[in-house]
C-alpha positions in Angstrom: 103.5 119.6 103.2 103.9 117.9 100.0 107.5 118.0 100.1 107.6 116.3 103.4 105.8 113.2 102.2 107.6 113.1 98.9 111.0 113.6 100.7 110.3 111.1 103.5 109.0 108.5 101.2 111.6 109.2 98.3 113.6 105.9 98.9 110.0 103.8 99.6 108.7 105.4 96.0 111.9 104.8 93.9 112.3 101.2 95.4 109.0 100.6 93.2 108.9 103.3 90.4 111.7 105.3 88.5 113.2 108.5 90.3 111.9 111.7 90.2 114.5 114.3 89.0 116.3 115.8 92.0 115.5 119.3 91.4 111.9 117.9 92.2 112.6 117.6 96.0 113.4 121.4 96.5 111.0 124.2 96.8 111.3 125.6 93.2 110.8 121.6 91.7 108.0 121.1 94.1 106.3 124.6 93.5 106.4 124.5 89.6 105.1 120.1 90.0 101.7 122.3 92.1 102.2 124.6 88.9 101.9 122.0 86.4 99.3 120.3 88.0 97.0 123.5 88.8 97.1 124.1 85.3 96.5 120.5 83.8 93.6 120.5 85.9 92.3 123.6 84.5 92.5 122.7 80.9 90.8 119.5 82.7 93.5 116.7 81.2 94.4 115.9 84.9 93.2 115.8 88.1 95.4 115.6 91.4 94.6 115.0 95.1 96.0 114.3 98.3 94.7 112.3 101.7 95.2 114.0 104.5 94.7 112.1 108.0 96.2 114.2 111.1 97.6 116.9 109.4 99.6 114.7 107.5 99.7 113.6 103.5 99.4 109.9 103.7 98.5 109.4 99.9 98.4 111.4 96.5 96.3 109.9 93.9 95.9 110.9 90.3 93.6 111.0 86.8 96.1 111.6 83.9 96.1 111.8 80.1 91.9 112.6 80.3 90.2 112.4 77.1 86.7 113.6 76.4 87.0 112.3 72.8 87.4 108.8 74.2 86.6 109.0 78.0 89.3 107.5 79.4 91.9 108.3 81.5 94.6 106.4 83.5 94.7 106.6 87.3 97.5 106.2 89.6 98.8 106.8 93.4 100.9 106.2 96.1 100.7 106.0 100.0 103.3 107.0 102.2 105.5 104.1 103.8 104.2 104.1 107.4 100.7 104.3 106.1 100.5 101.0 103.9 98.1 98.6 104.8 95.4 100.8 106.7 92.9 101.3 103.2 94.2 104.8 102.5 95.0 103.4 98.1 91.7 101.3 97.9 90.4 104.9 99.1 92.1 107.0 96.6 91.1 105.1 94.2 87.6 104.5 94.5 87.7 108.9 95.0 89.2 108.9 91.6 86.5 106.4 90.2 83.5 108.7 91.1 85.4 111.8 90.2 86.1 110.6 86.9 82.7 109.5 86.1 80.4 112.3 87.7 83.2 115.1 86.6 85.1 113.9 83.5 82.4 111.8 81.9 85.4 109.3 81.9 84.0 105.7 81.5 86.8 103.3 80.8 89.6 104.1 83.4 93.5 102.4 83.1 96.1 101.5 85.0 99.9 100.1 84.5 101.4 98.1 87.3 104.8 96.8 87.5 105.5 93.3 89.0 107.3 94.6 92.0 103.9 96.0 93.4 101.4 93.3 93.9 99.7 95.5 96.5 98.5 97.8 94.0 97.4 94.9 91.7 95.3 94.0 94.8 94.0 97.1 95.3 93.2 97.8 91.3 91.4 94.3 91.5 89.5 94.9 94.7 88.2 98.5 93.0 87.0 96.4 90.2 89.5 96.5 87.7 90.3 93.6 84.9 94.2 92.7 83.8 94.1 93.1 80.3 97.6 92.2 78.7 101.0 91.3 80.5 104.8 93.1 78.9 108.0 91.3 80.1 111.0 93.8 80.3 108.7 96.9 80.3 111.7 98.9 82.7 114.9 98.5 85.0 114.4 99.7 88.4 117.4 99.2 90.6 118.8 96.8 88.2 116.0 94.7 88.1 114.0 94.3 85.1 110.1 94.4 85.3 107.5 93.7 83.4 104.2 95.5 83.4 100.7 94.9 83.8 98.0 96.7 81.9 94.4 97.2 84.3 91.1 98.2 82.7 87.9 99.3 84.3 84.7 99.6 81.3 82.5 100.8 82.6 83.4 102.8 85.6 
């Protein structure tokens, strides 16, 4: 199932982000990404989850780089093409806002947005999120270059 929506939506993601590695879209790349995650989650630096609506992933949504010692972490997600624009990010997100607070003790949660997606600047802003700080030429995607913007929600 999760190679379905990342194959079908592989040309939507990487029109917006960098590409994921090709082995990634196979079985073995797909089956050790569930590995790695199962196992970040467990030493409880990560936390990973998916929306399902009719039997179907329409978004995955994430809590990376947790840190008890500062209680933080960085969220991010993405929503399958043909589901855009029916709630499903501003969702995920506010799922990974309660997780992080009522199961990491997170409290200051951040996000990094390039300027190709104002959607998800909308959504981060809408879930009660601040810019902080803007970087010019943070990547080339495509052969555009992009800047960045940092989010911050203190506290969550």
């Amino acid at each position: 199932m999760l190679l379905q929506f990342e194959s079908e939506n592989k040309a939507w993601f990487e029109s917006m982000l960098p590409p994921r590695e090709d082995y990634f879209y196979r079985d073995l790349g797909i089956k050790m990404h569930i590995y790695d995650a199962i196992i970040n989650m467990q030493l409880g630096t990560h936390y990973s989850g998916v929306l399902i609506v009719n039997e179907q992933i329409v978004a995955r949504a994430n809590l990376k780089d947790i840190t008890g010692q500062t209680n933080t972490a960085a969220v991010g997600y993405r929503v399958a093409k043909n589901s855009i624009g029916k709630g499903y990010a501003s969702f995920c997100l506010n799922e990974l806002i309660s997780i992080a607070a009522q199961h990491y003790a997170v409290n200051k949660l951040e996000a990094l947005v390039l300027d190709n997606n104002p959607a998800s600047k909308a959504v981060l802003l809408k879930c009660g999120f601040k810019a902080q700080s803007h970087k010019d030429n943070y990547m080339t995607i495509n052969g555009h270059t992009l800047g960045v913007t940092h989010f911050l929600r203190a506290p969550i």
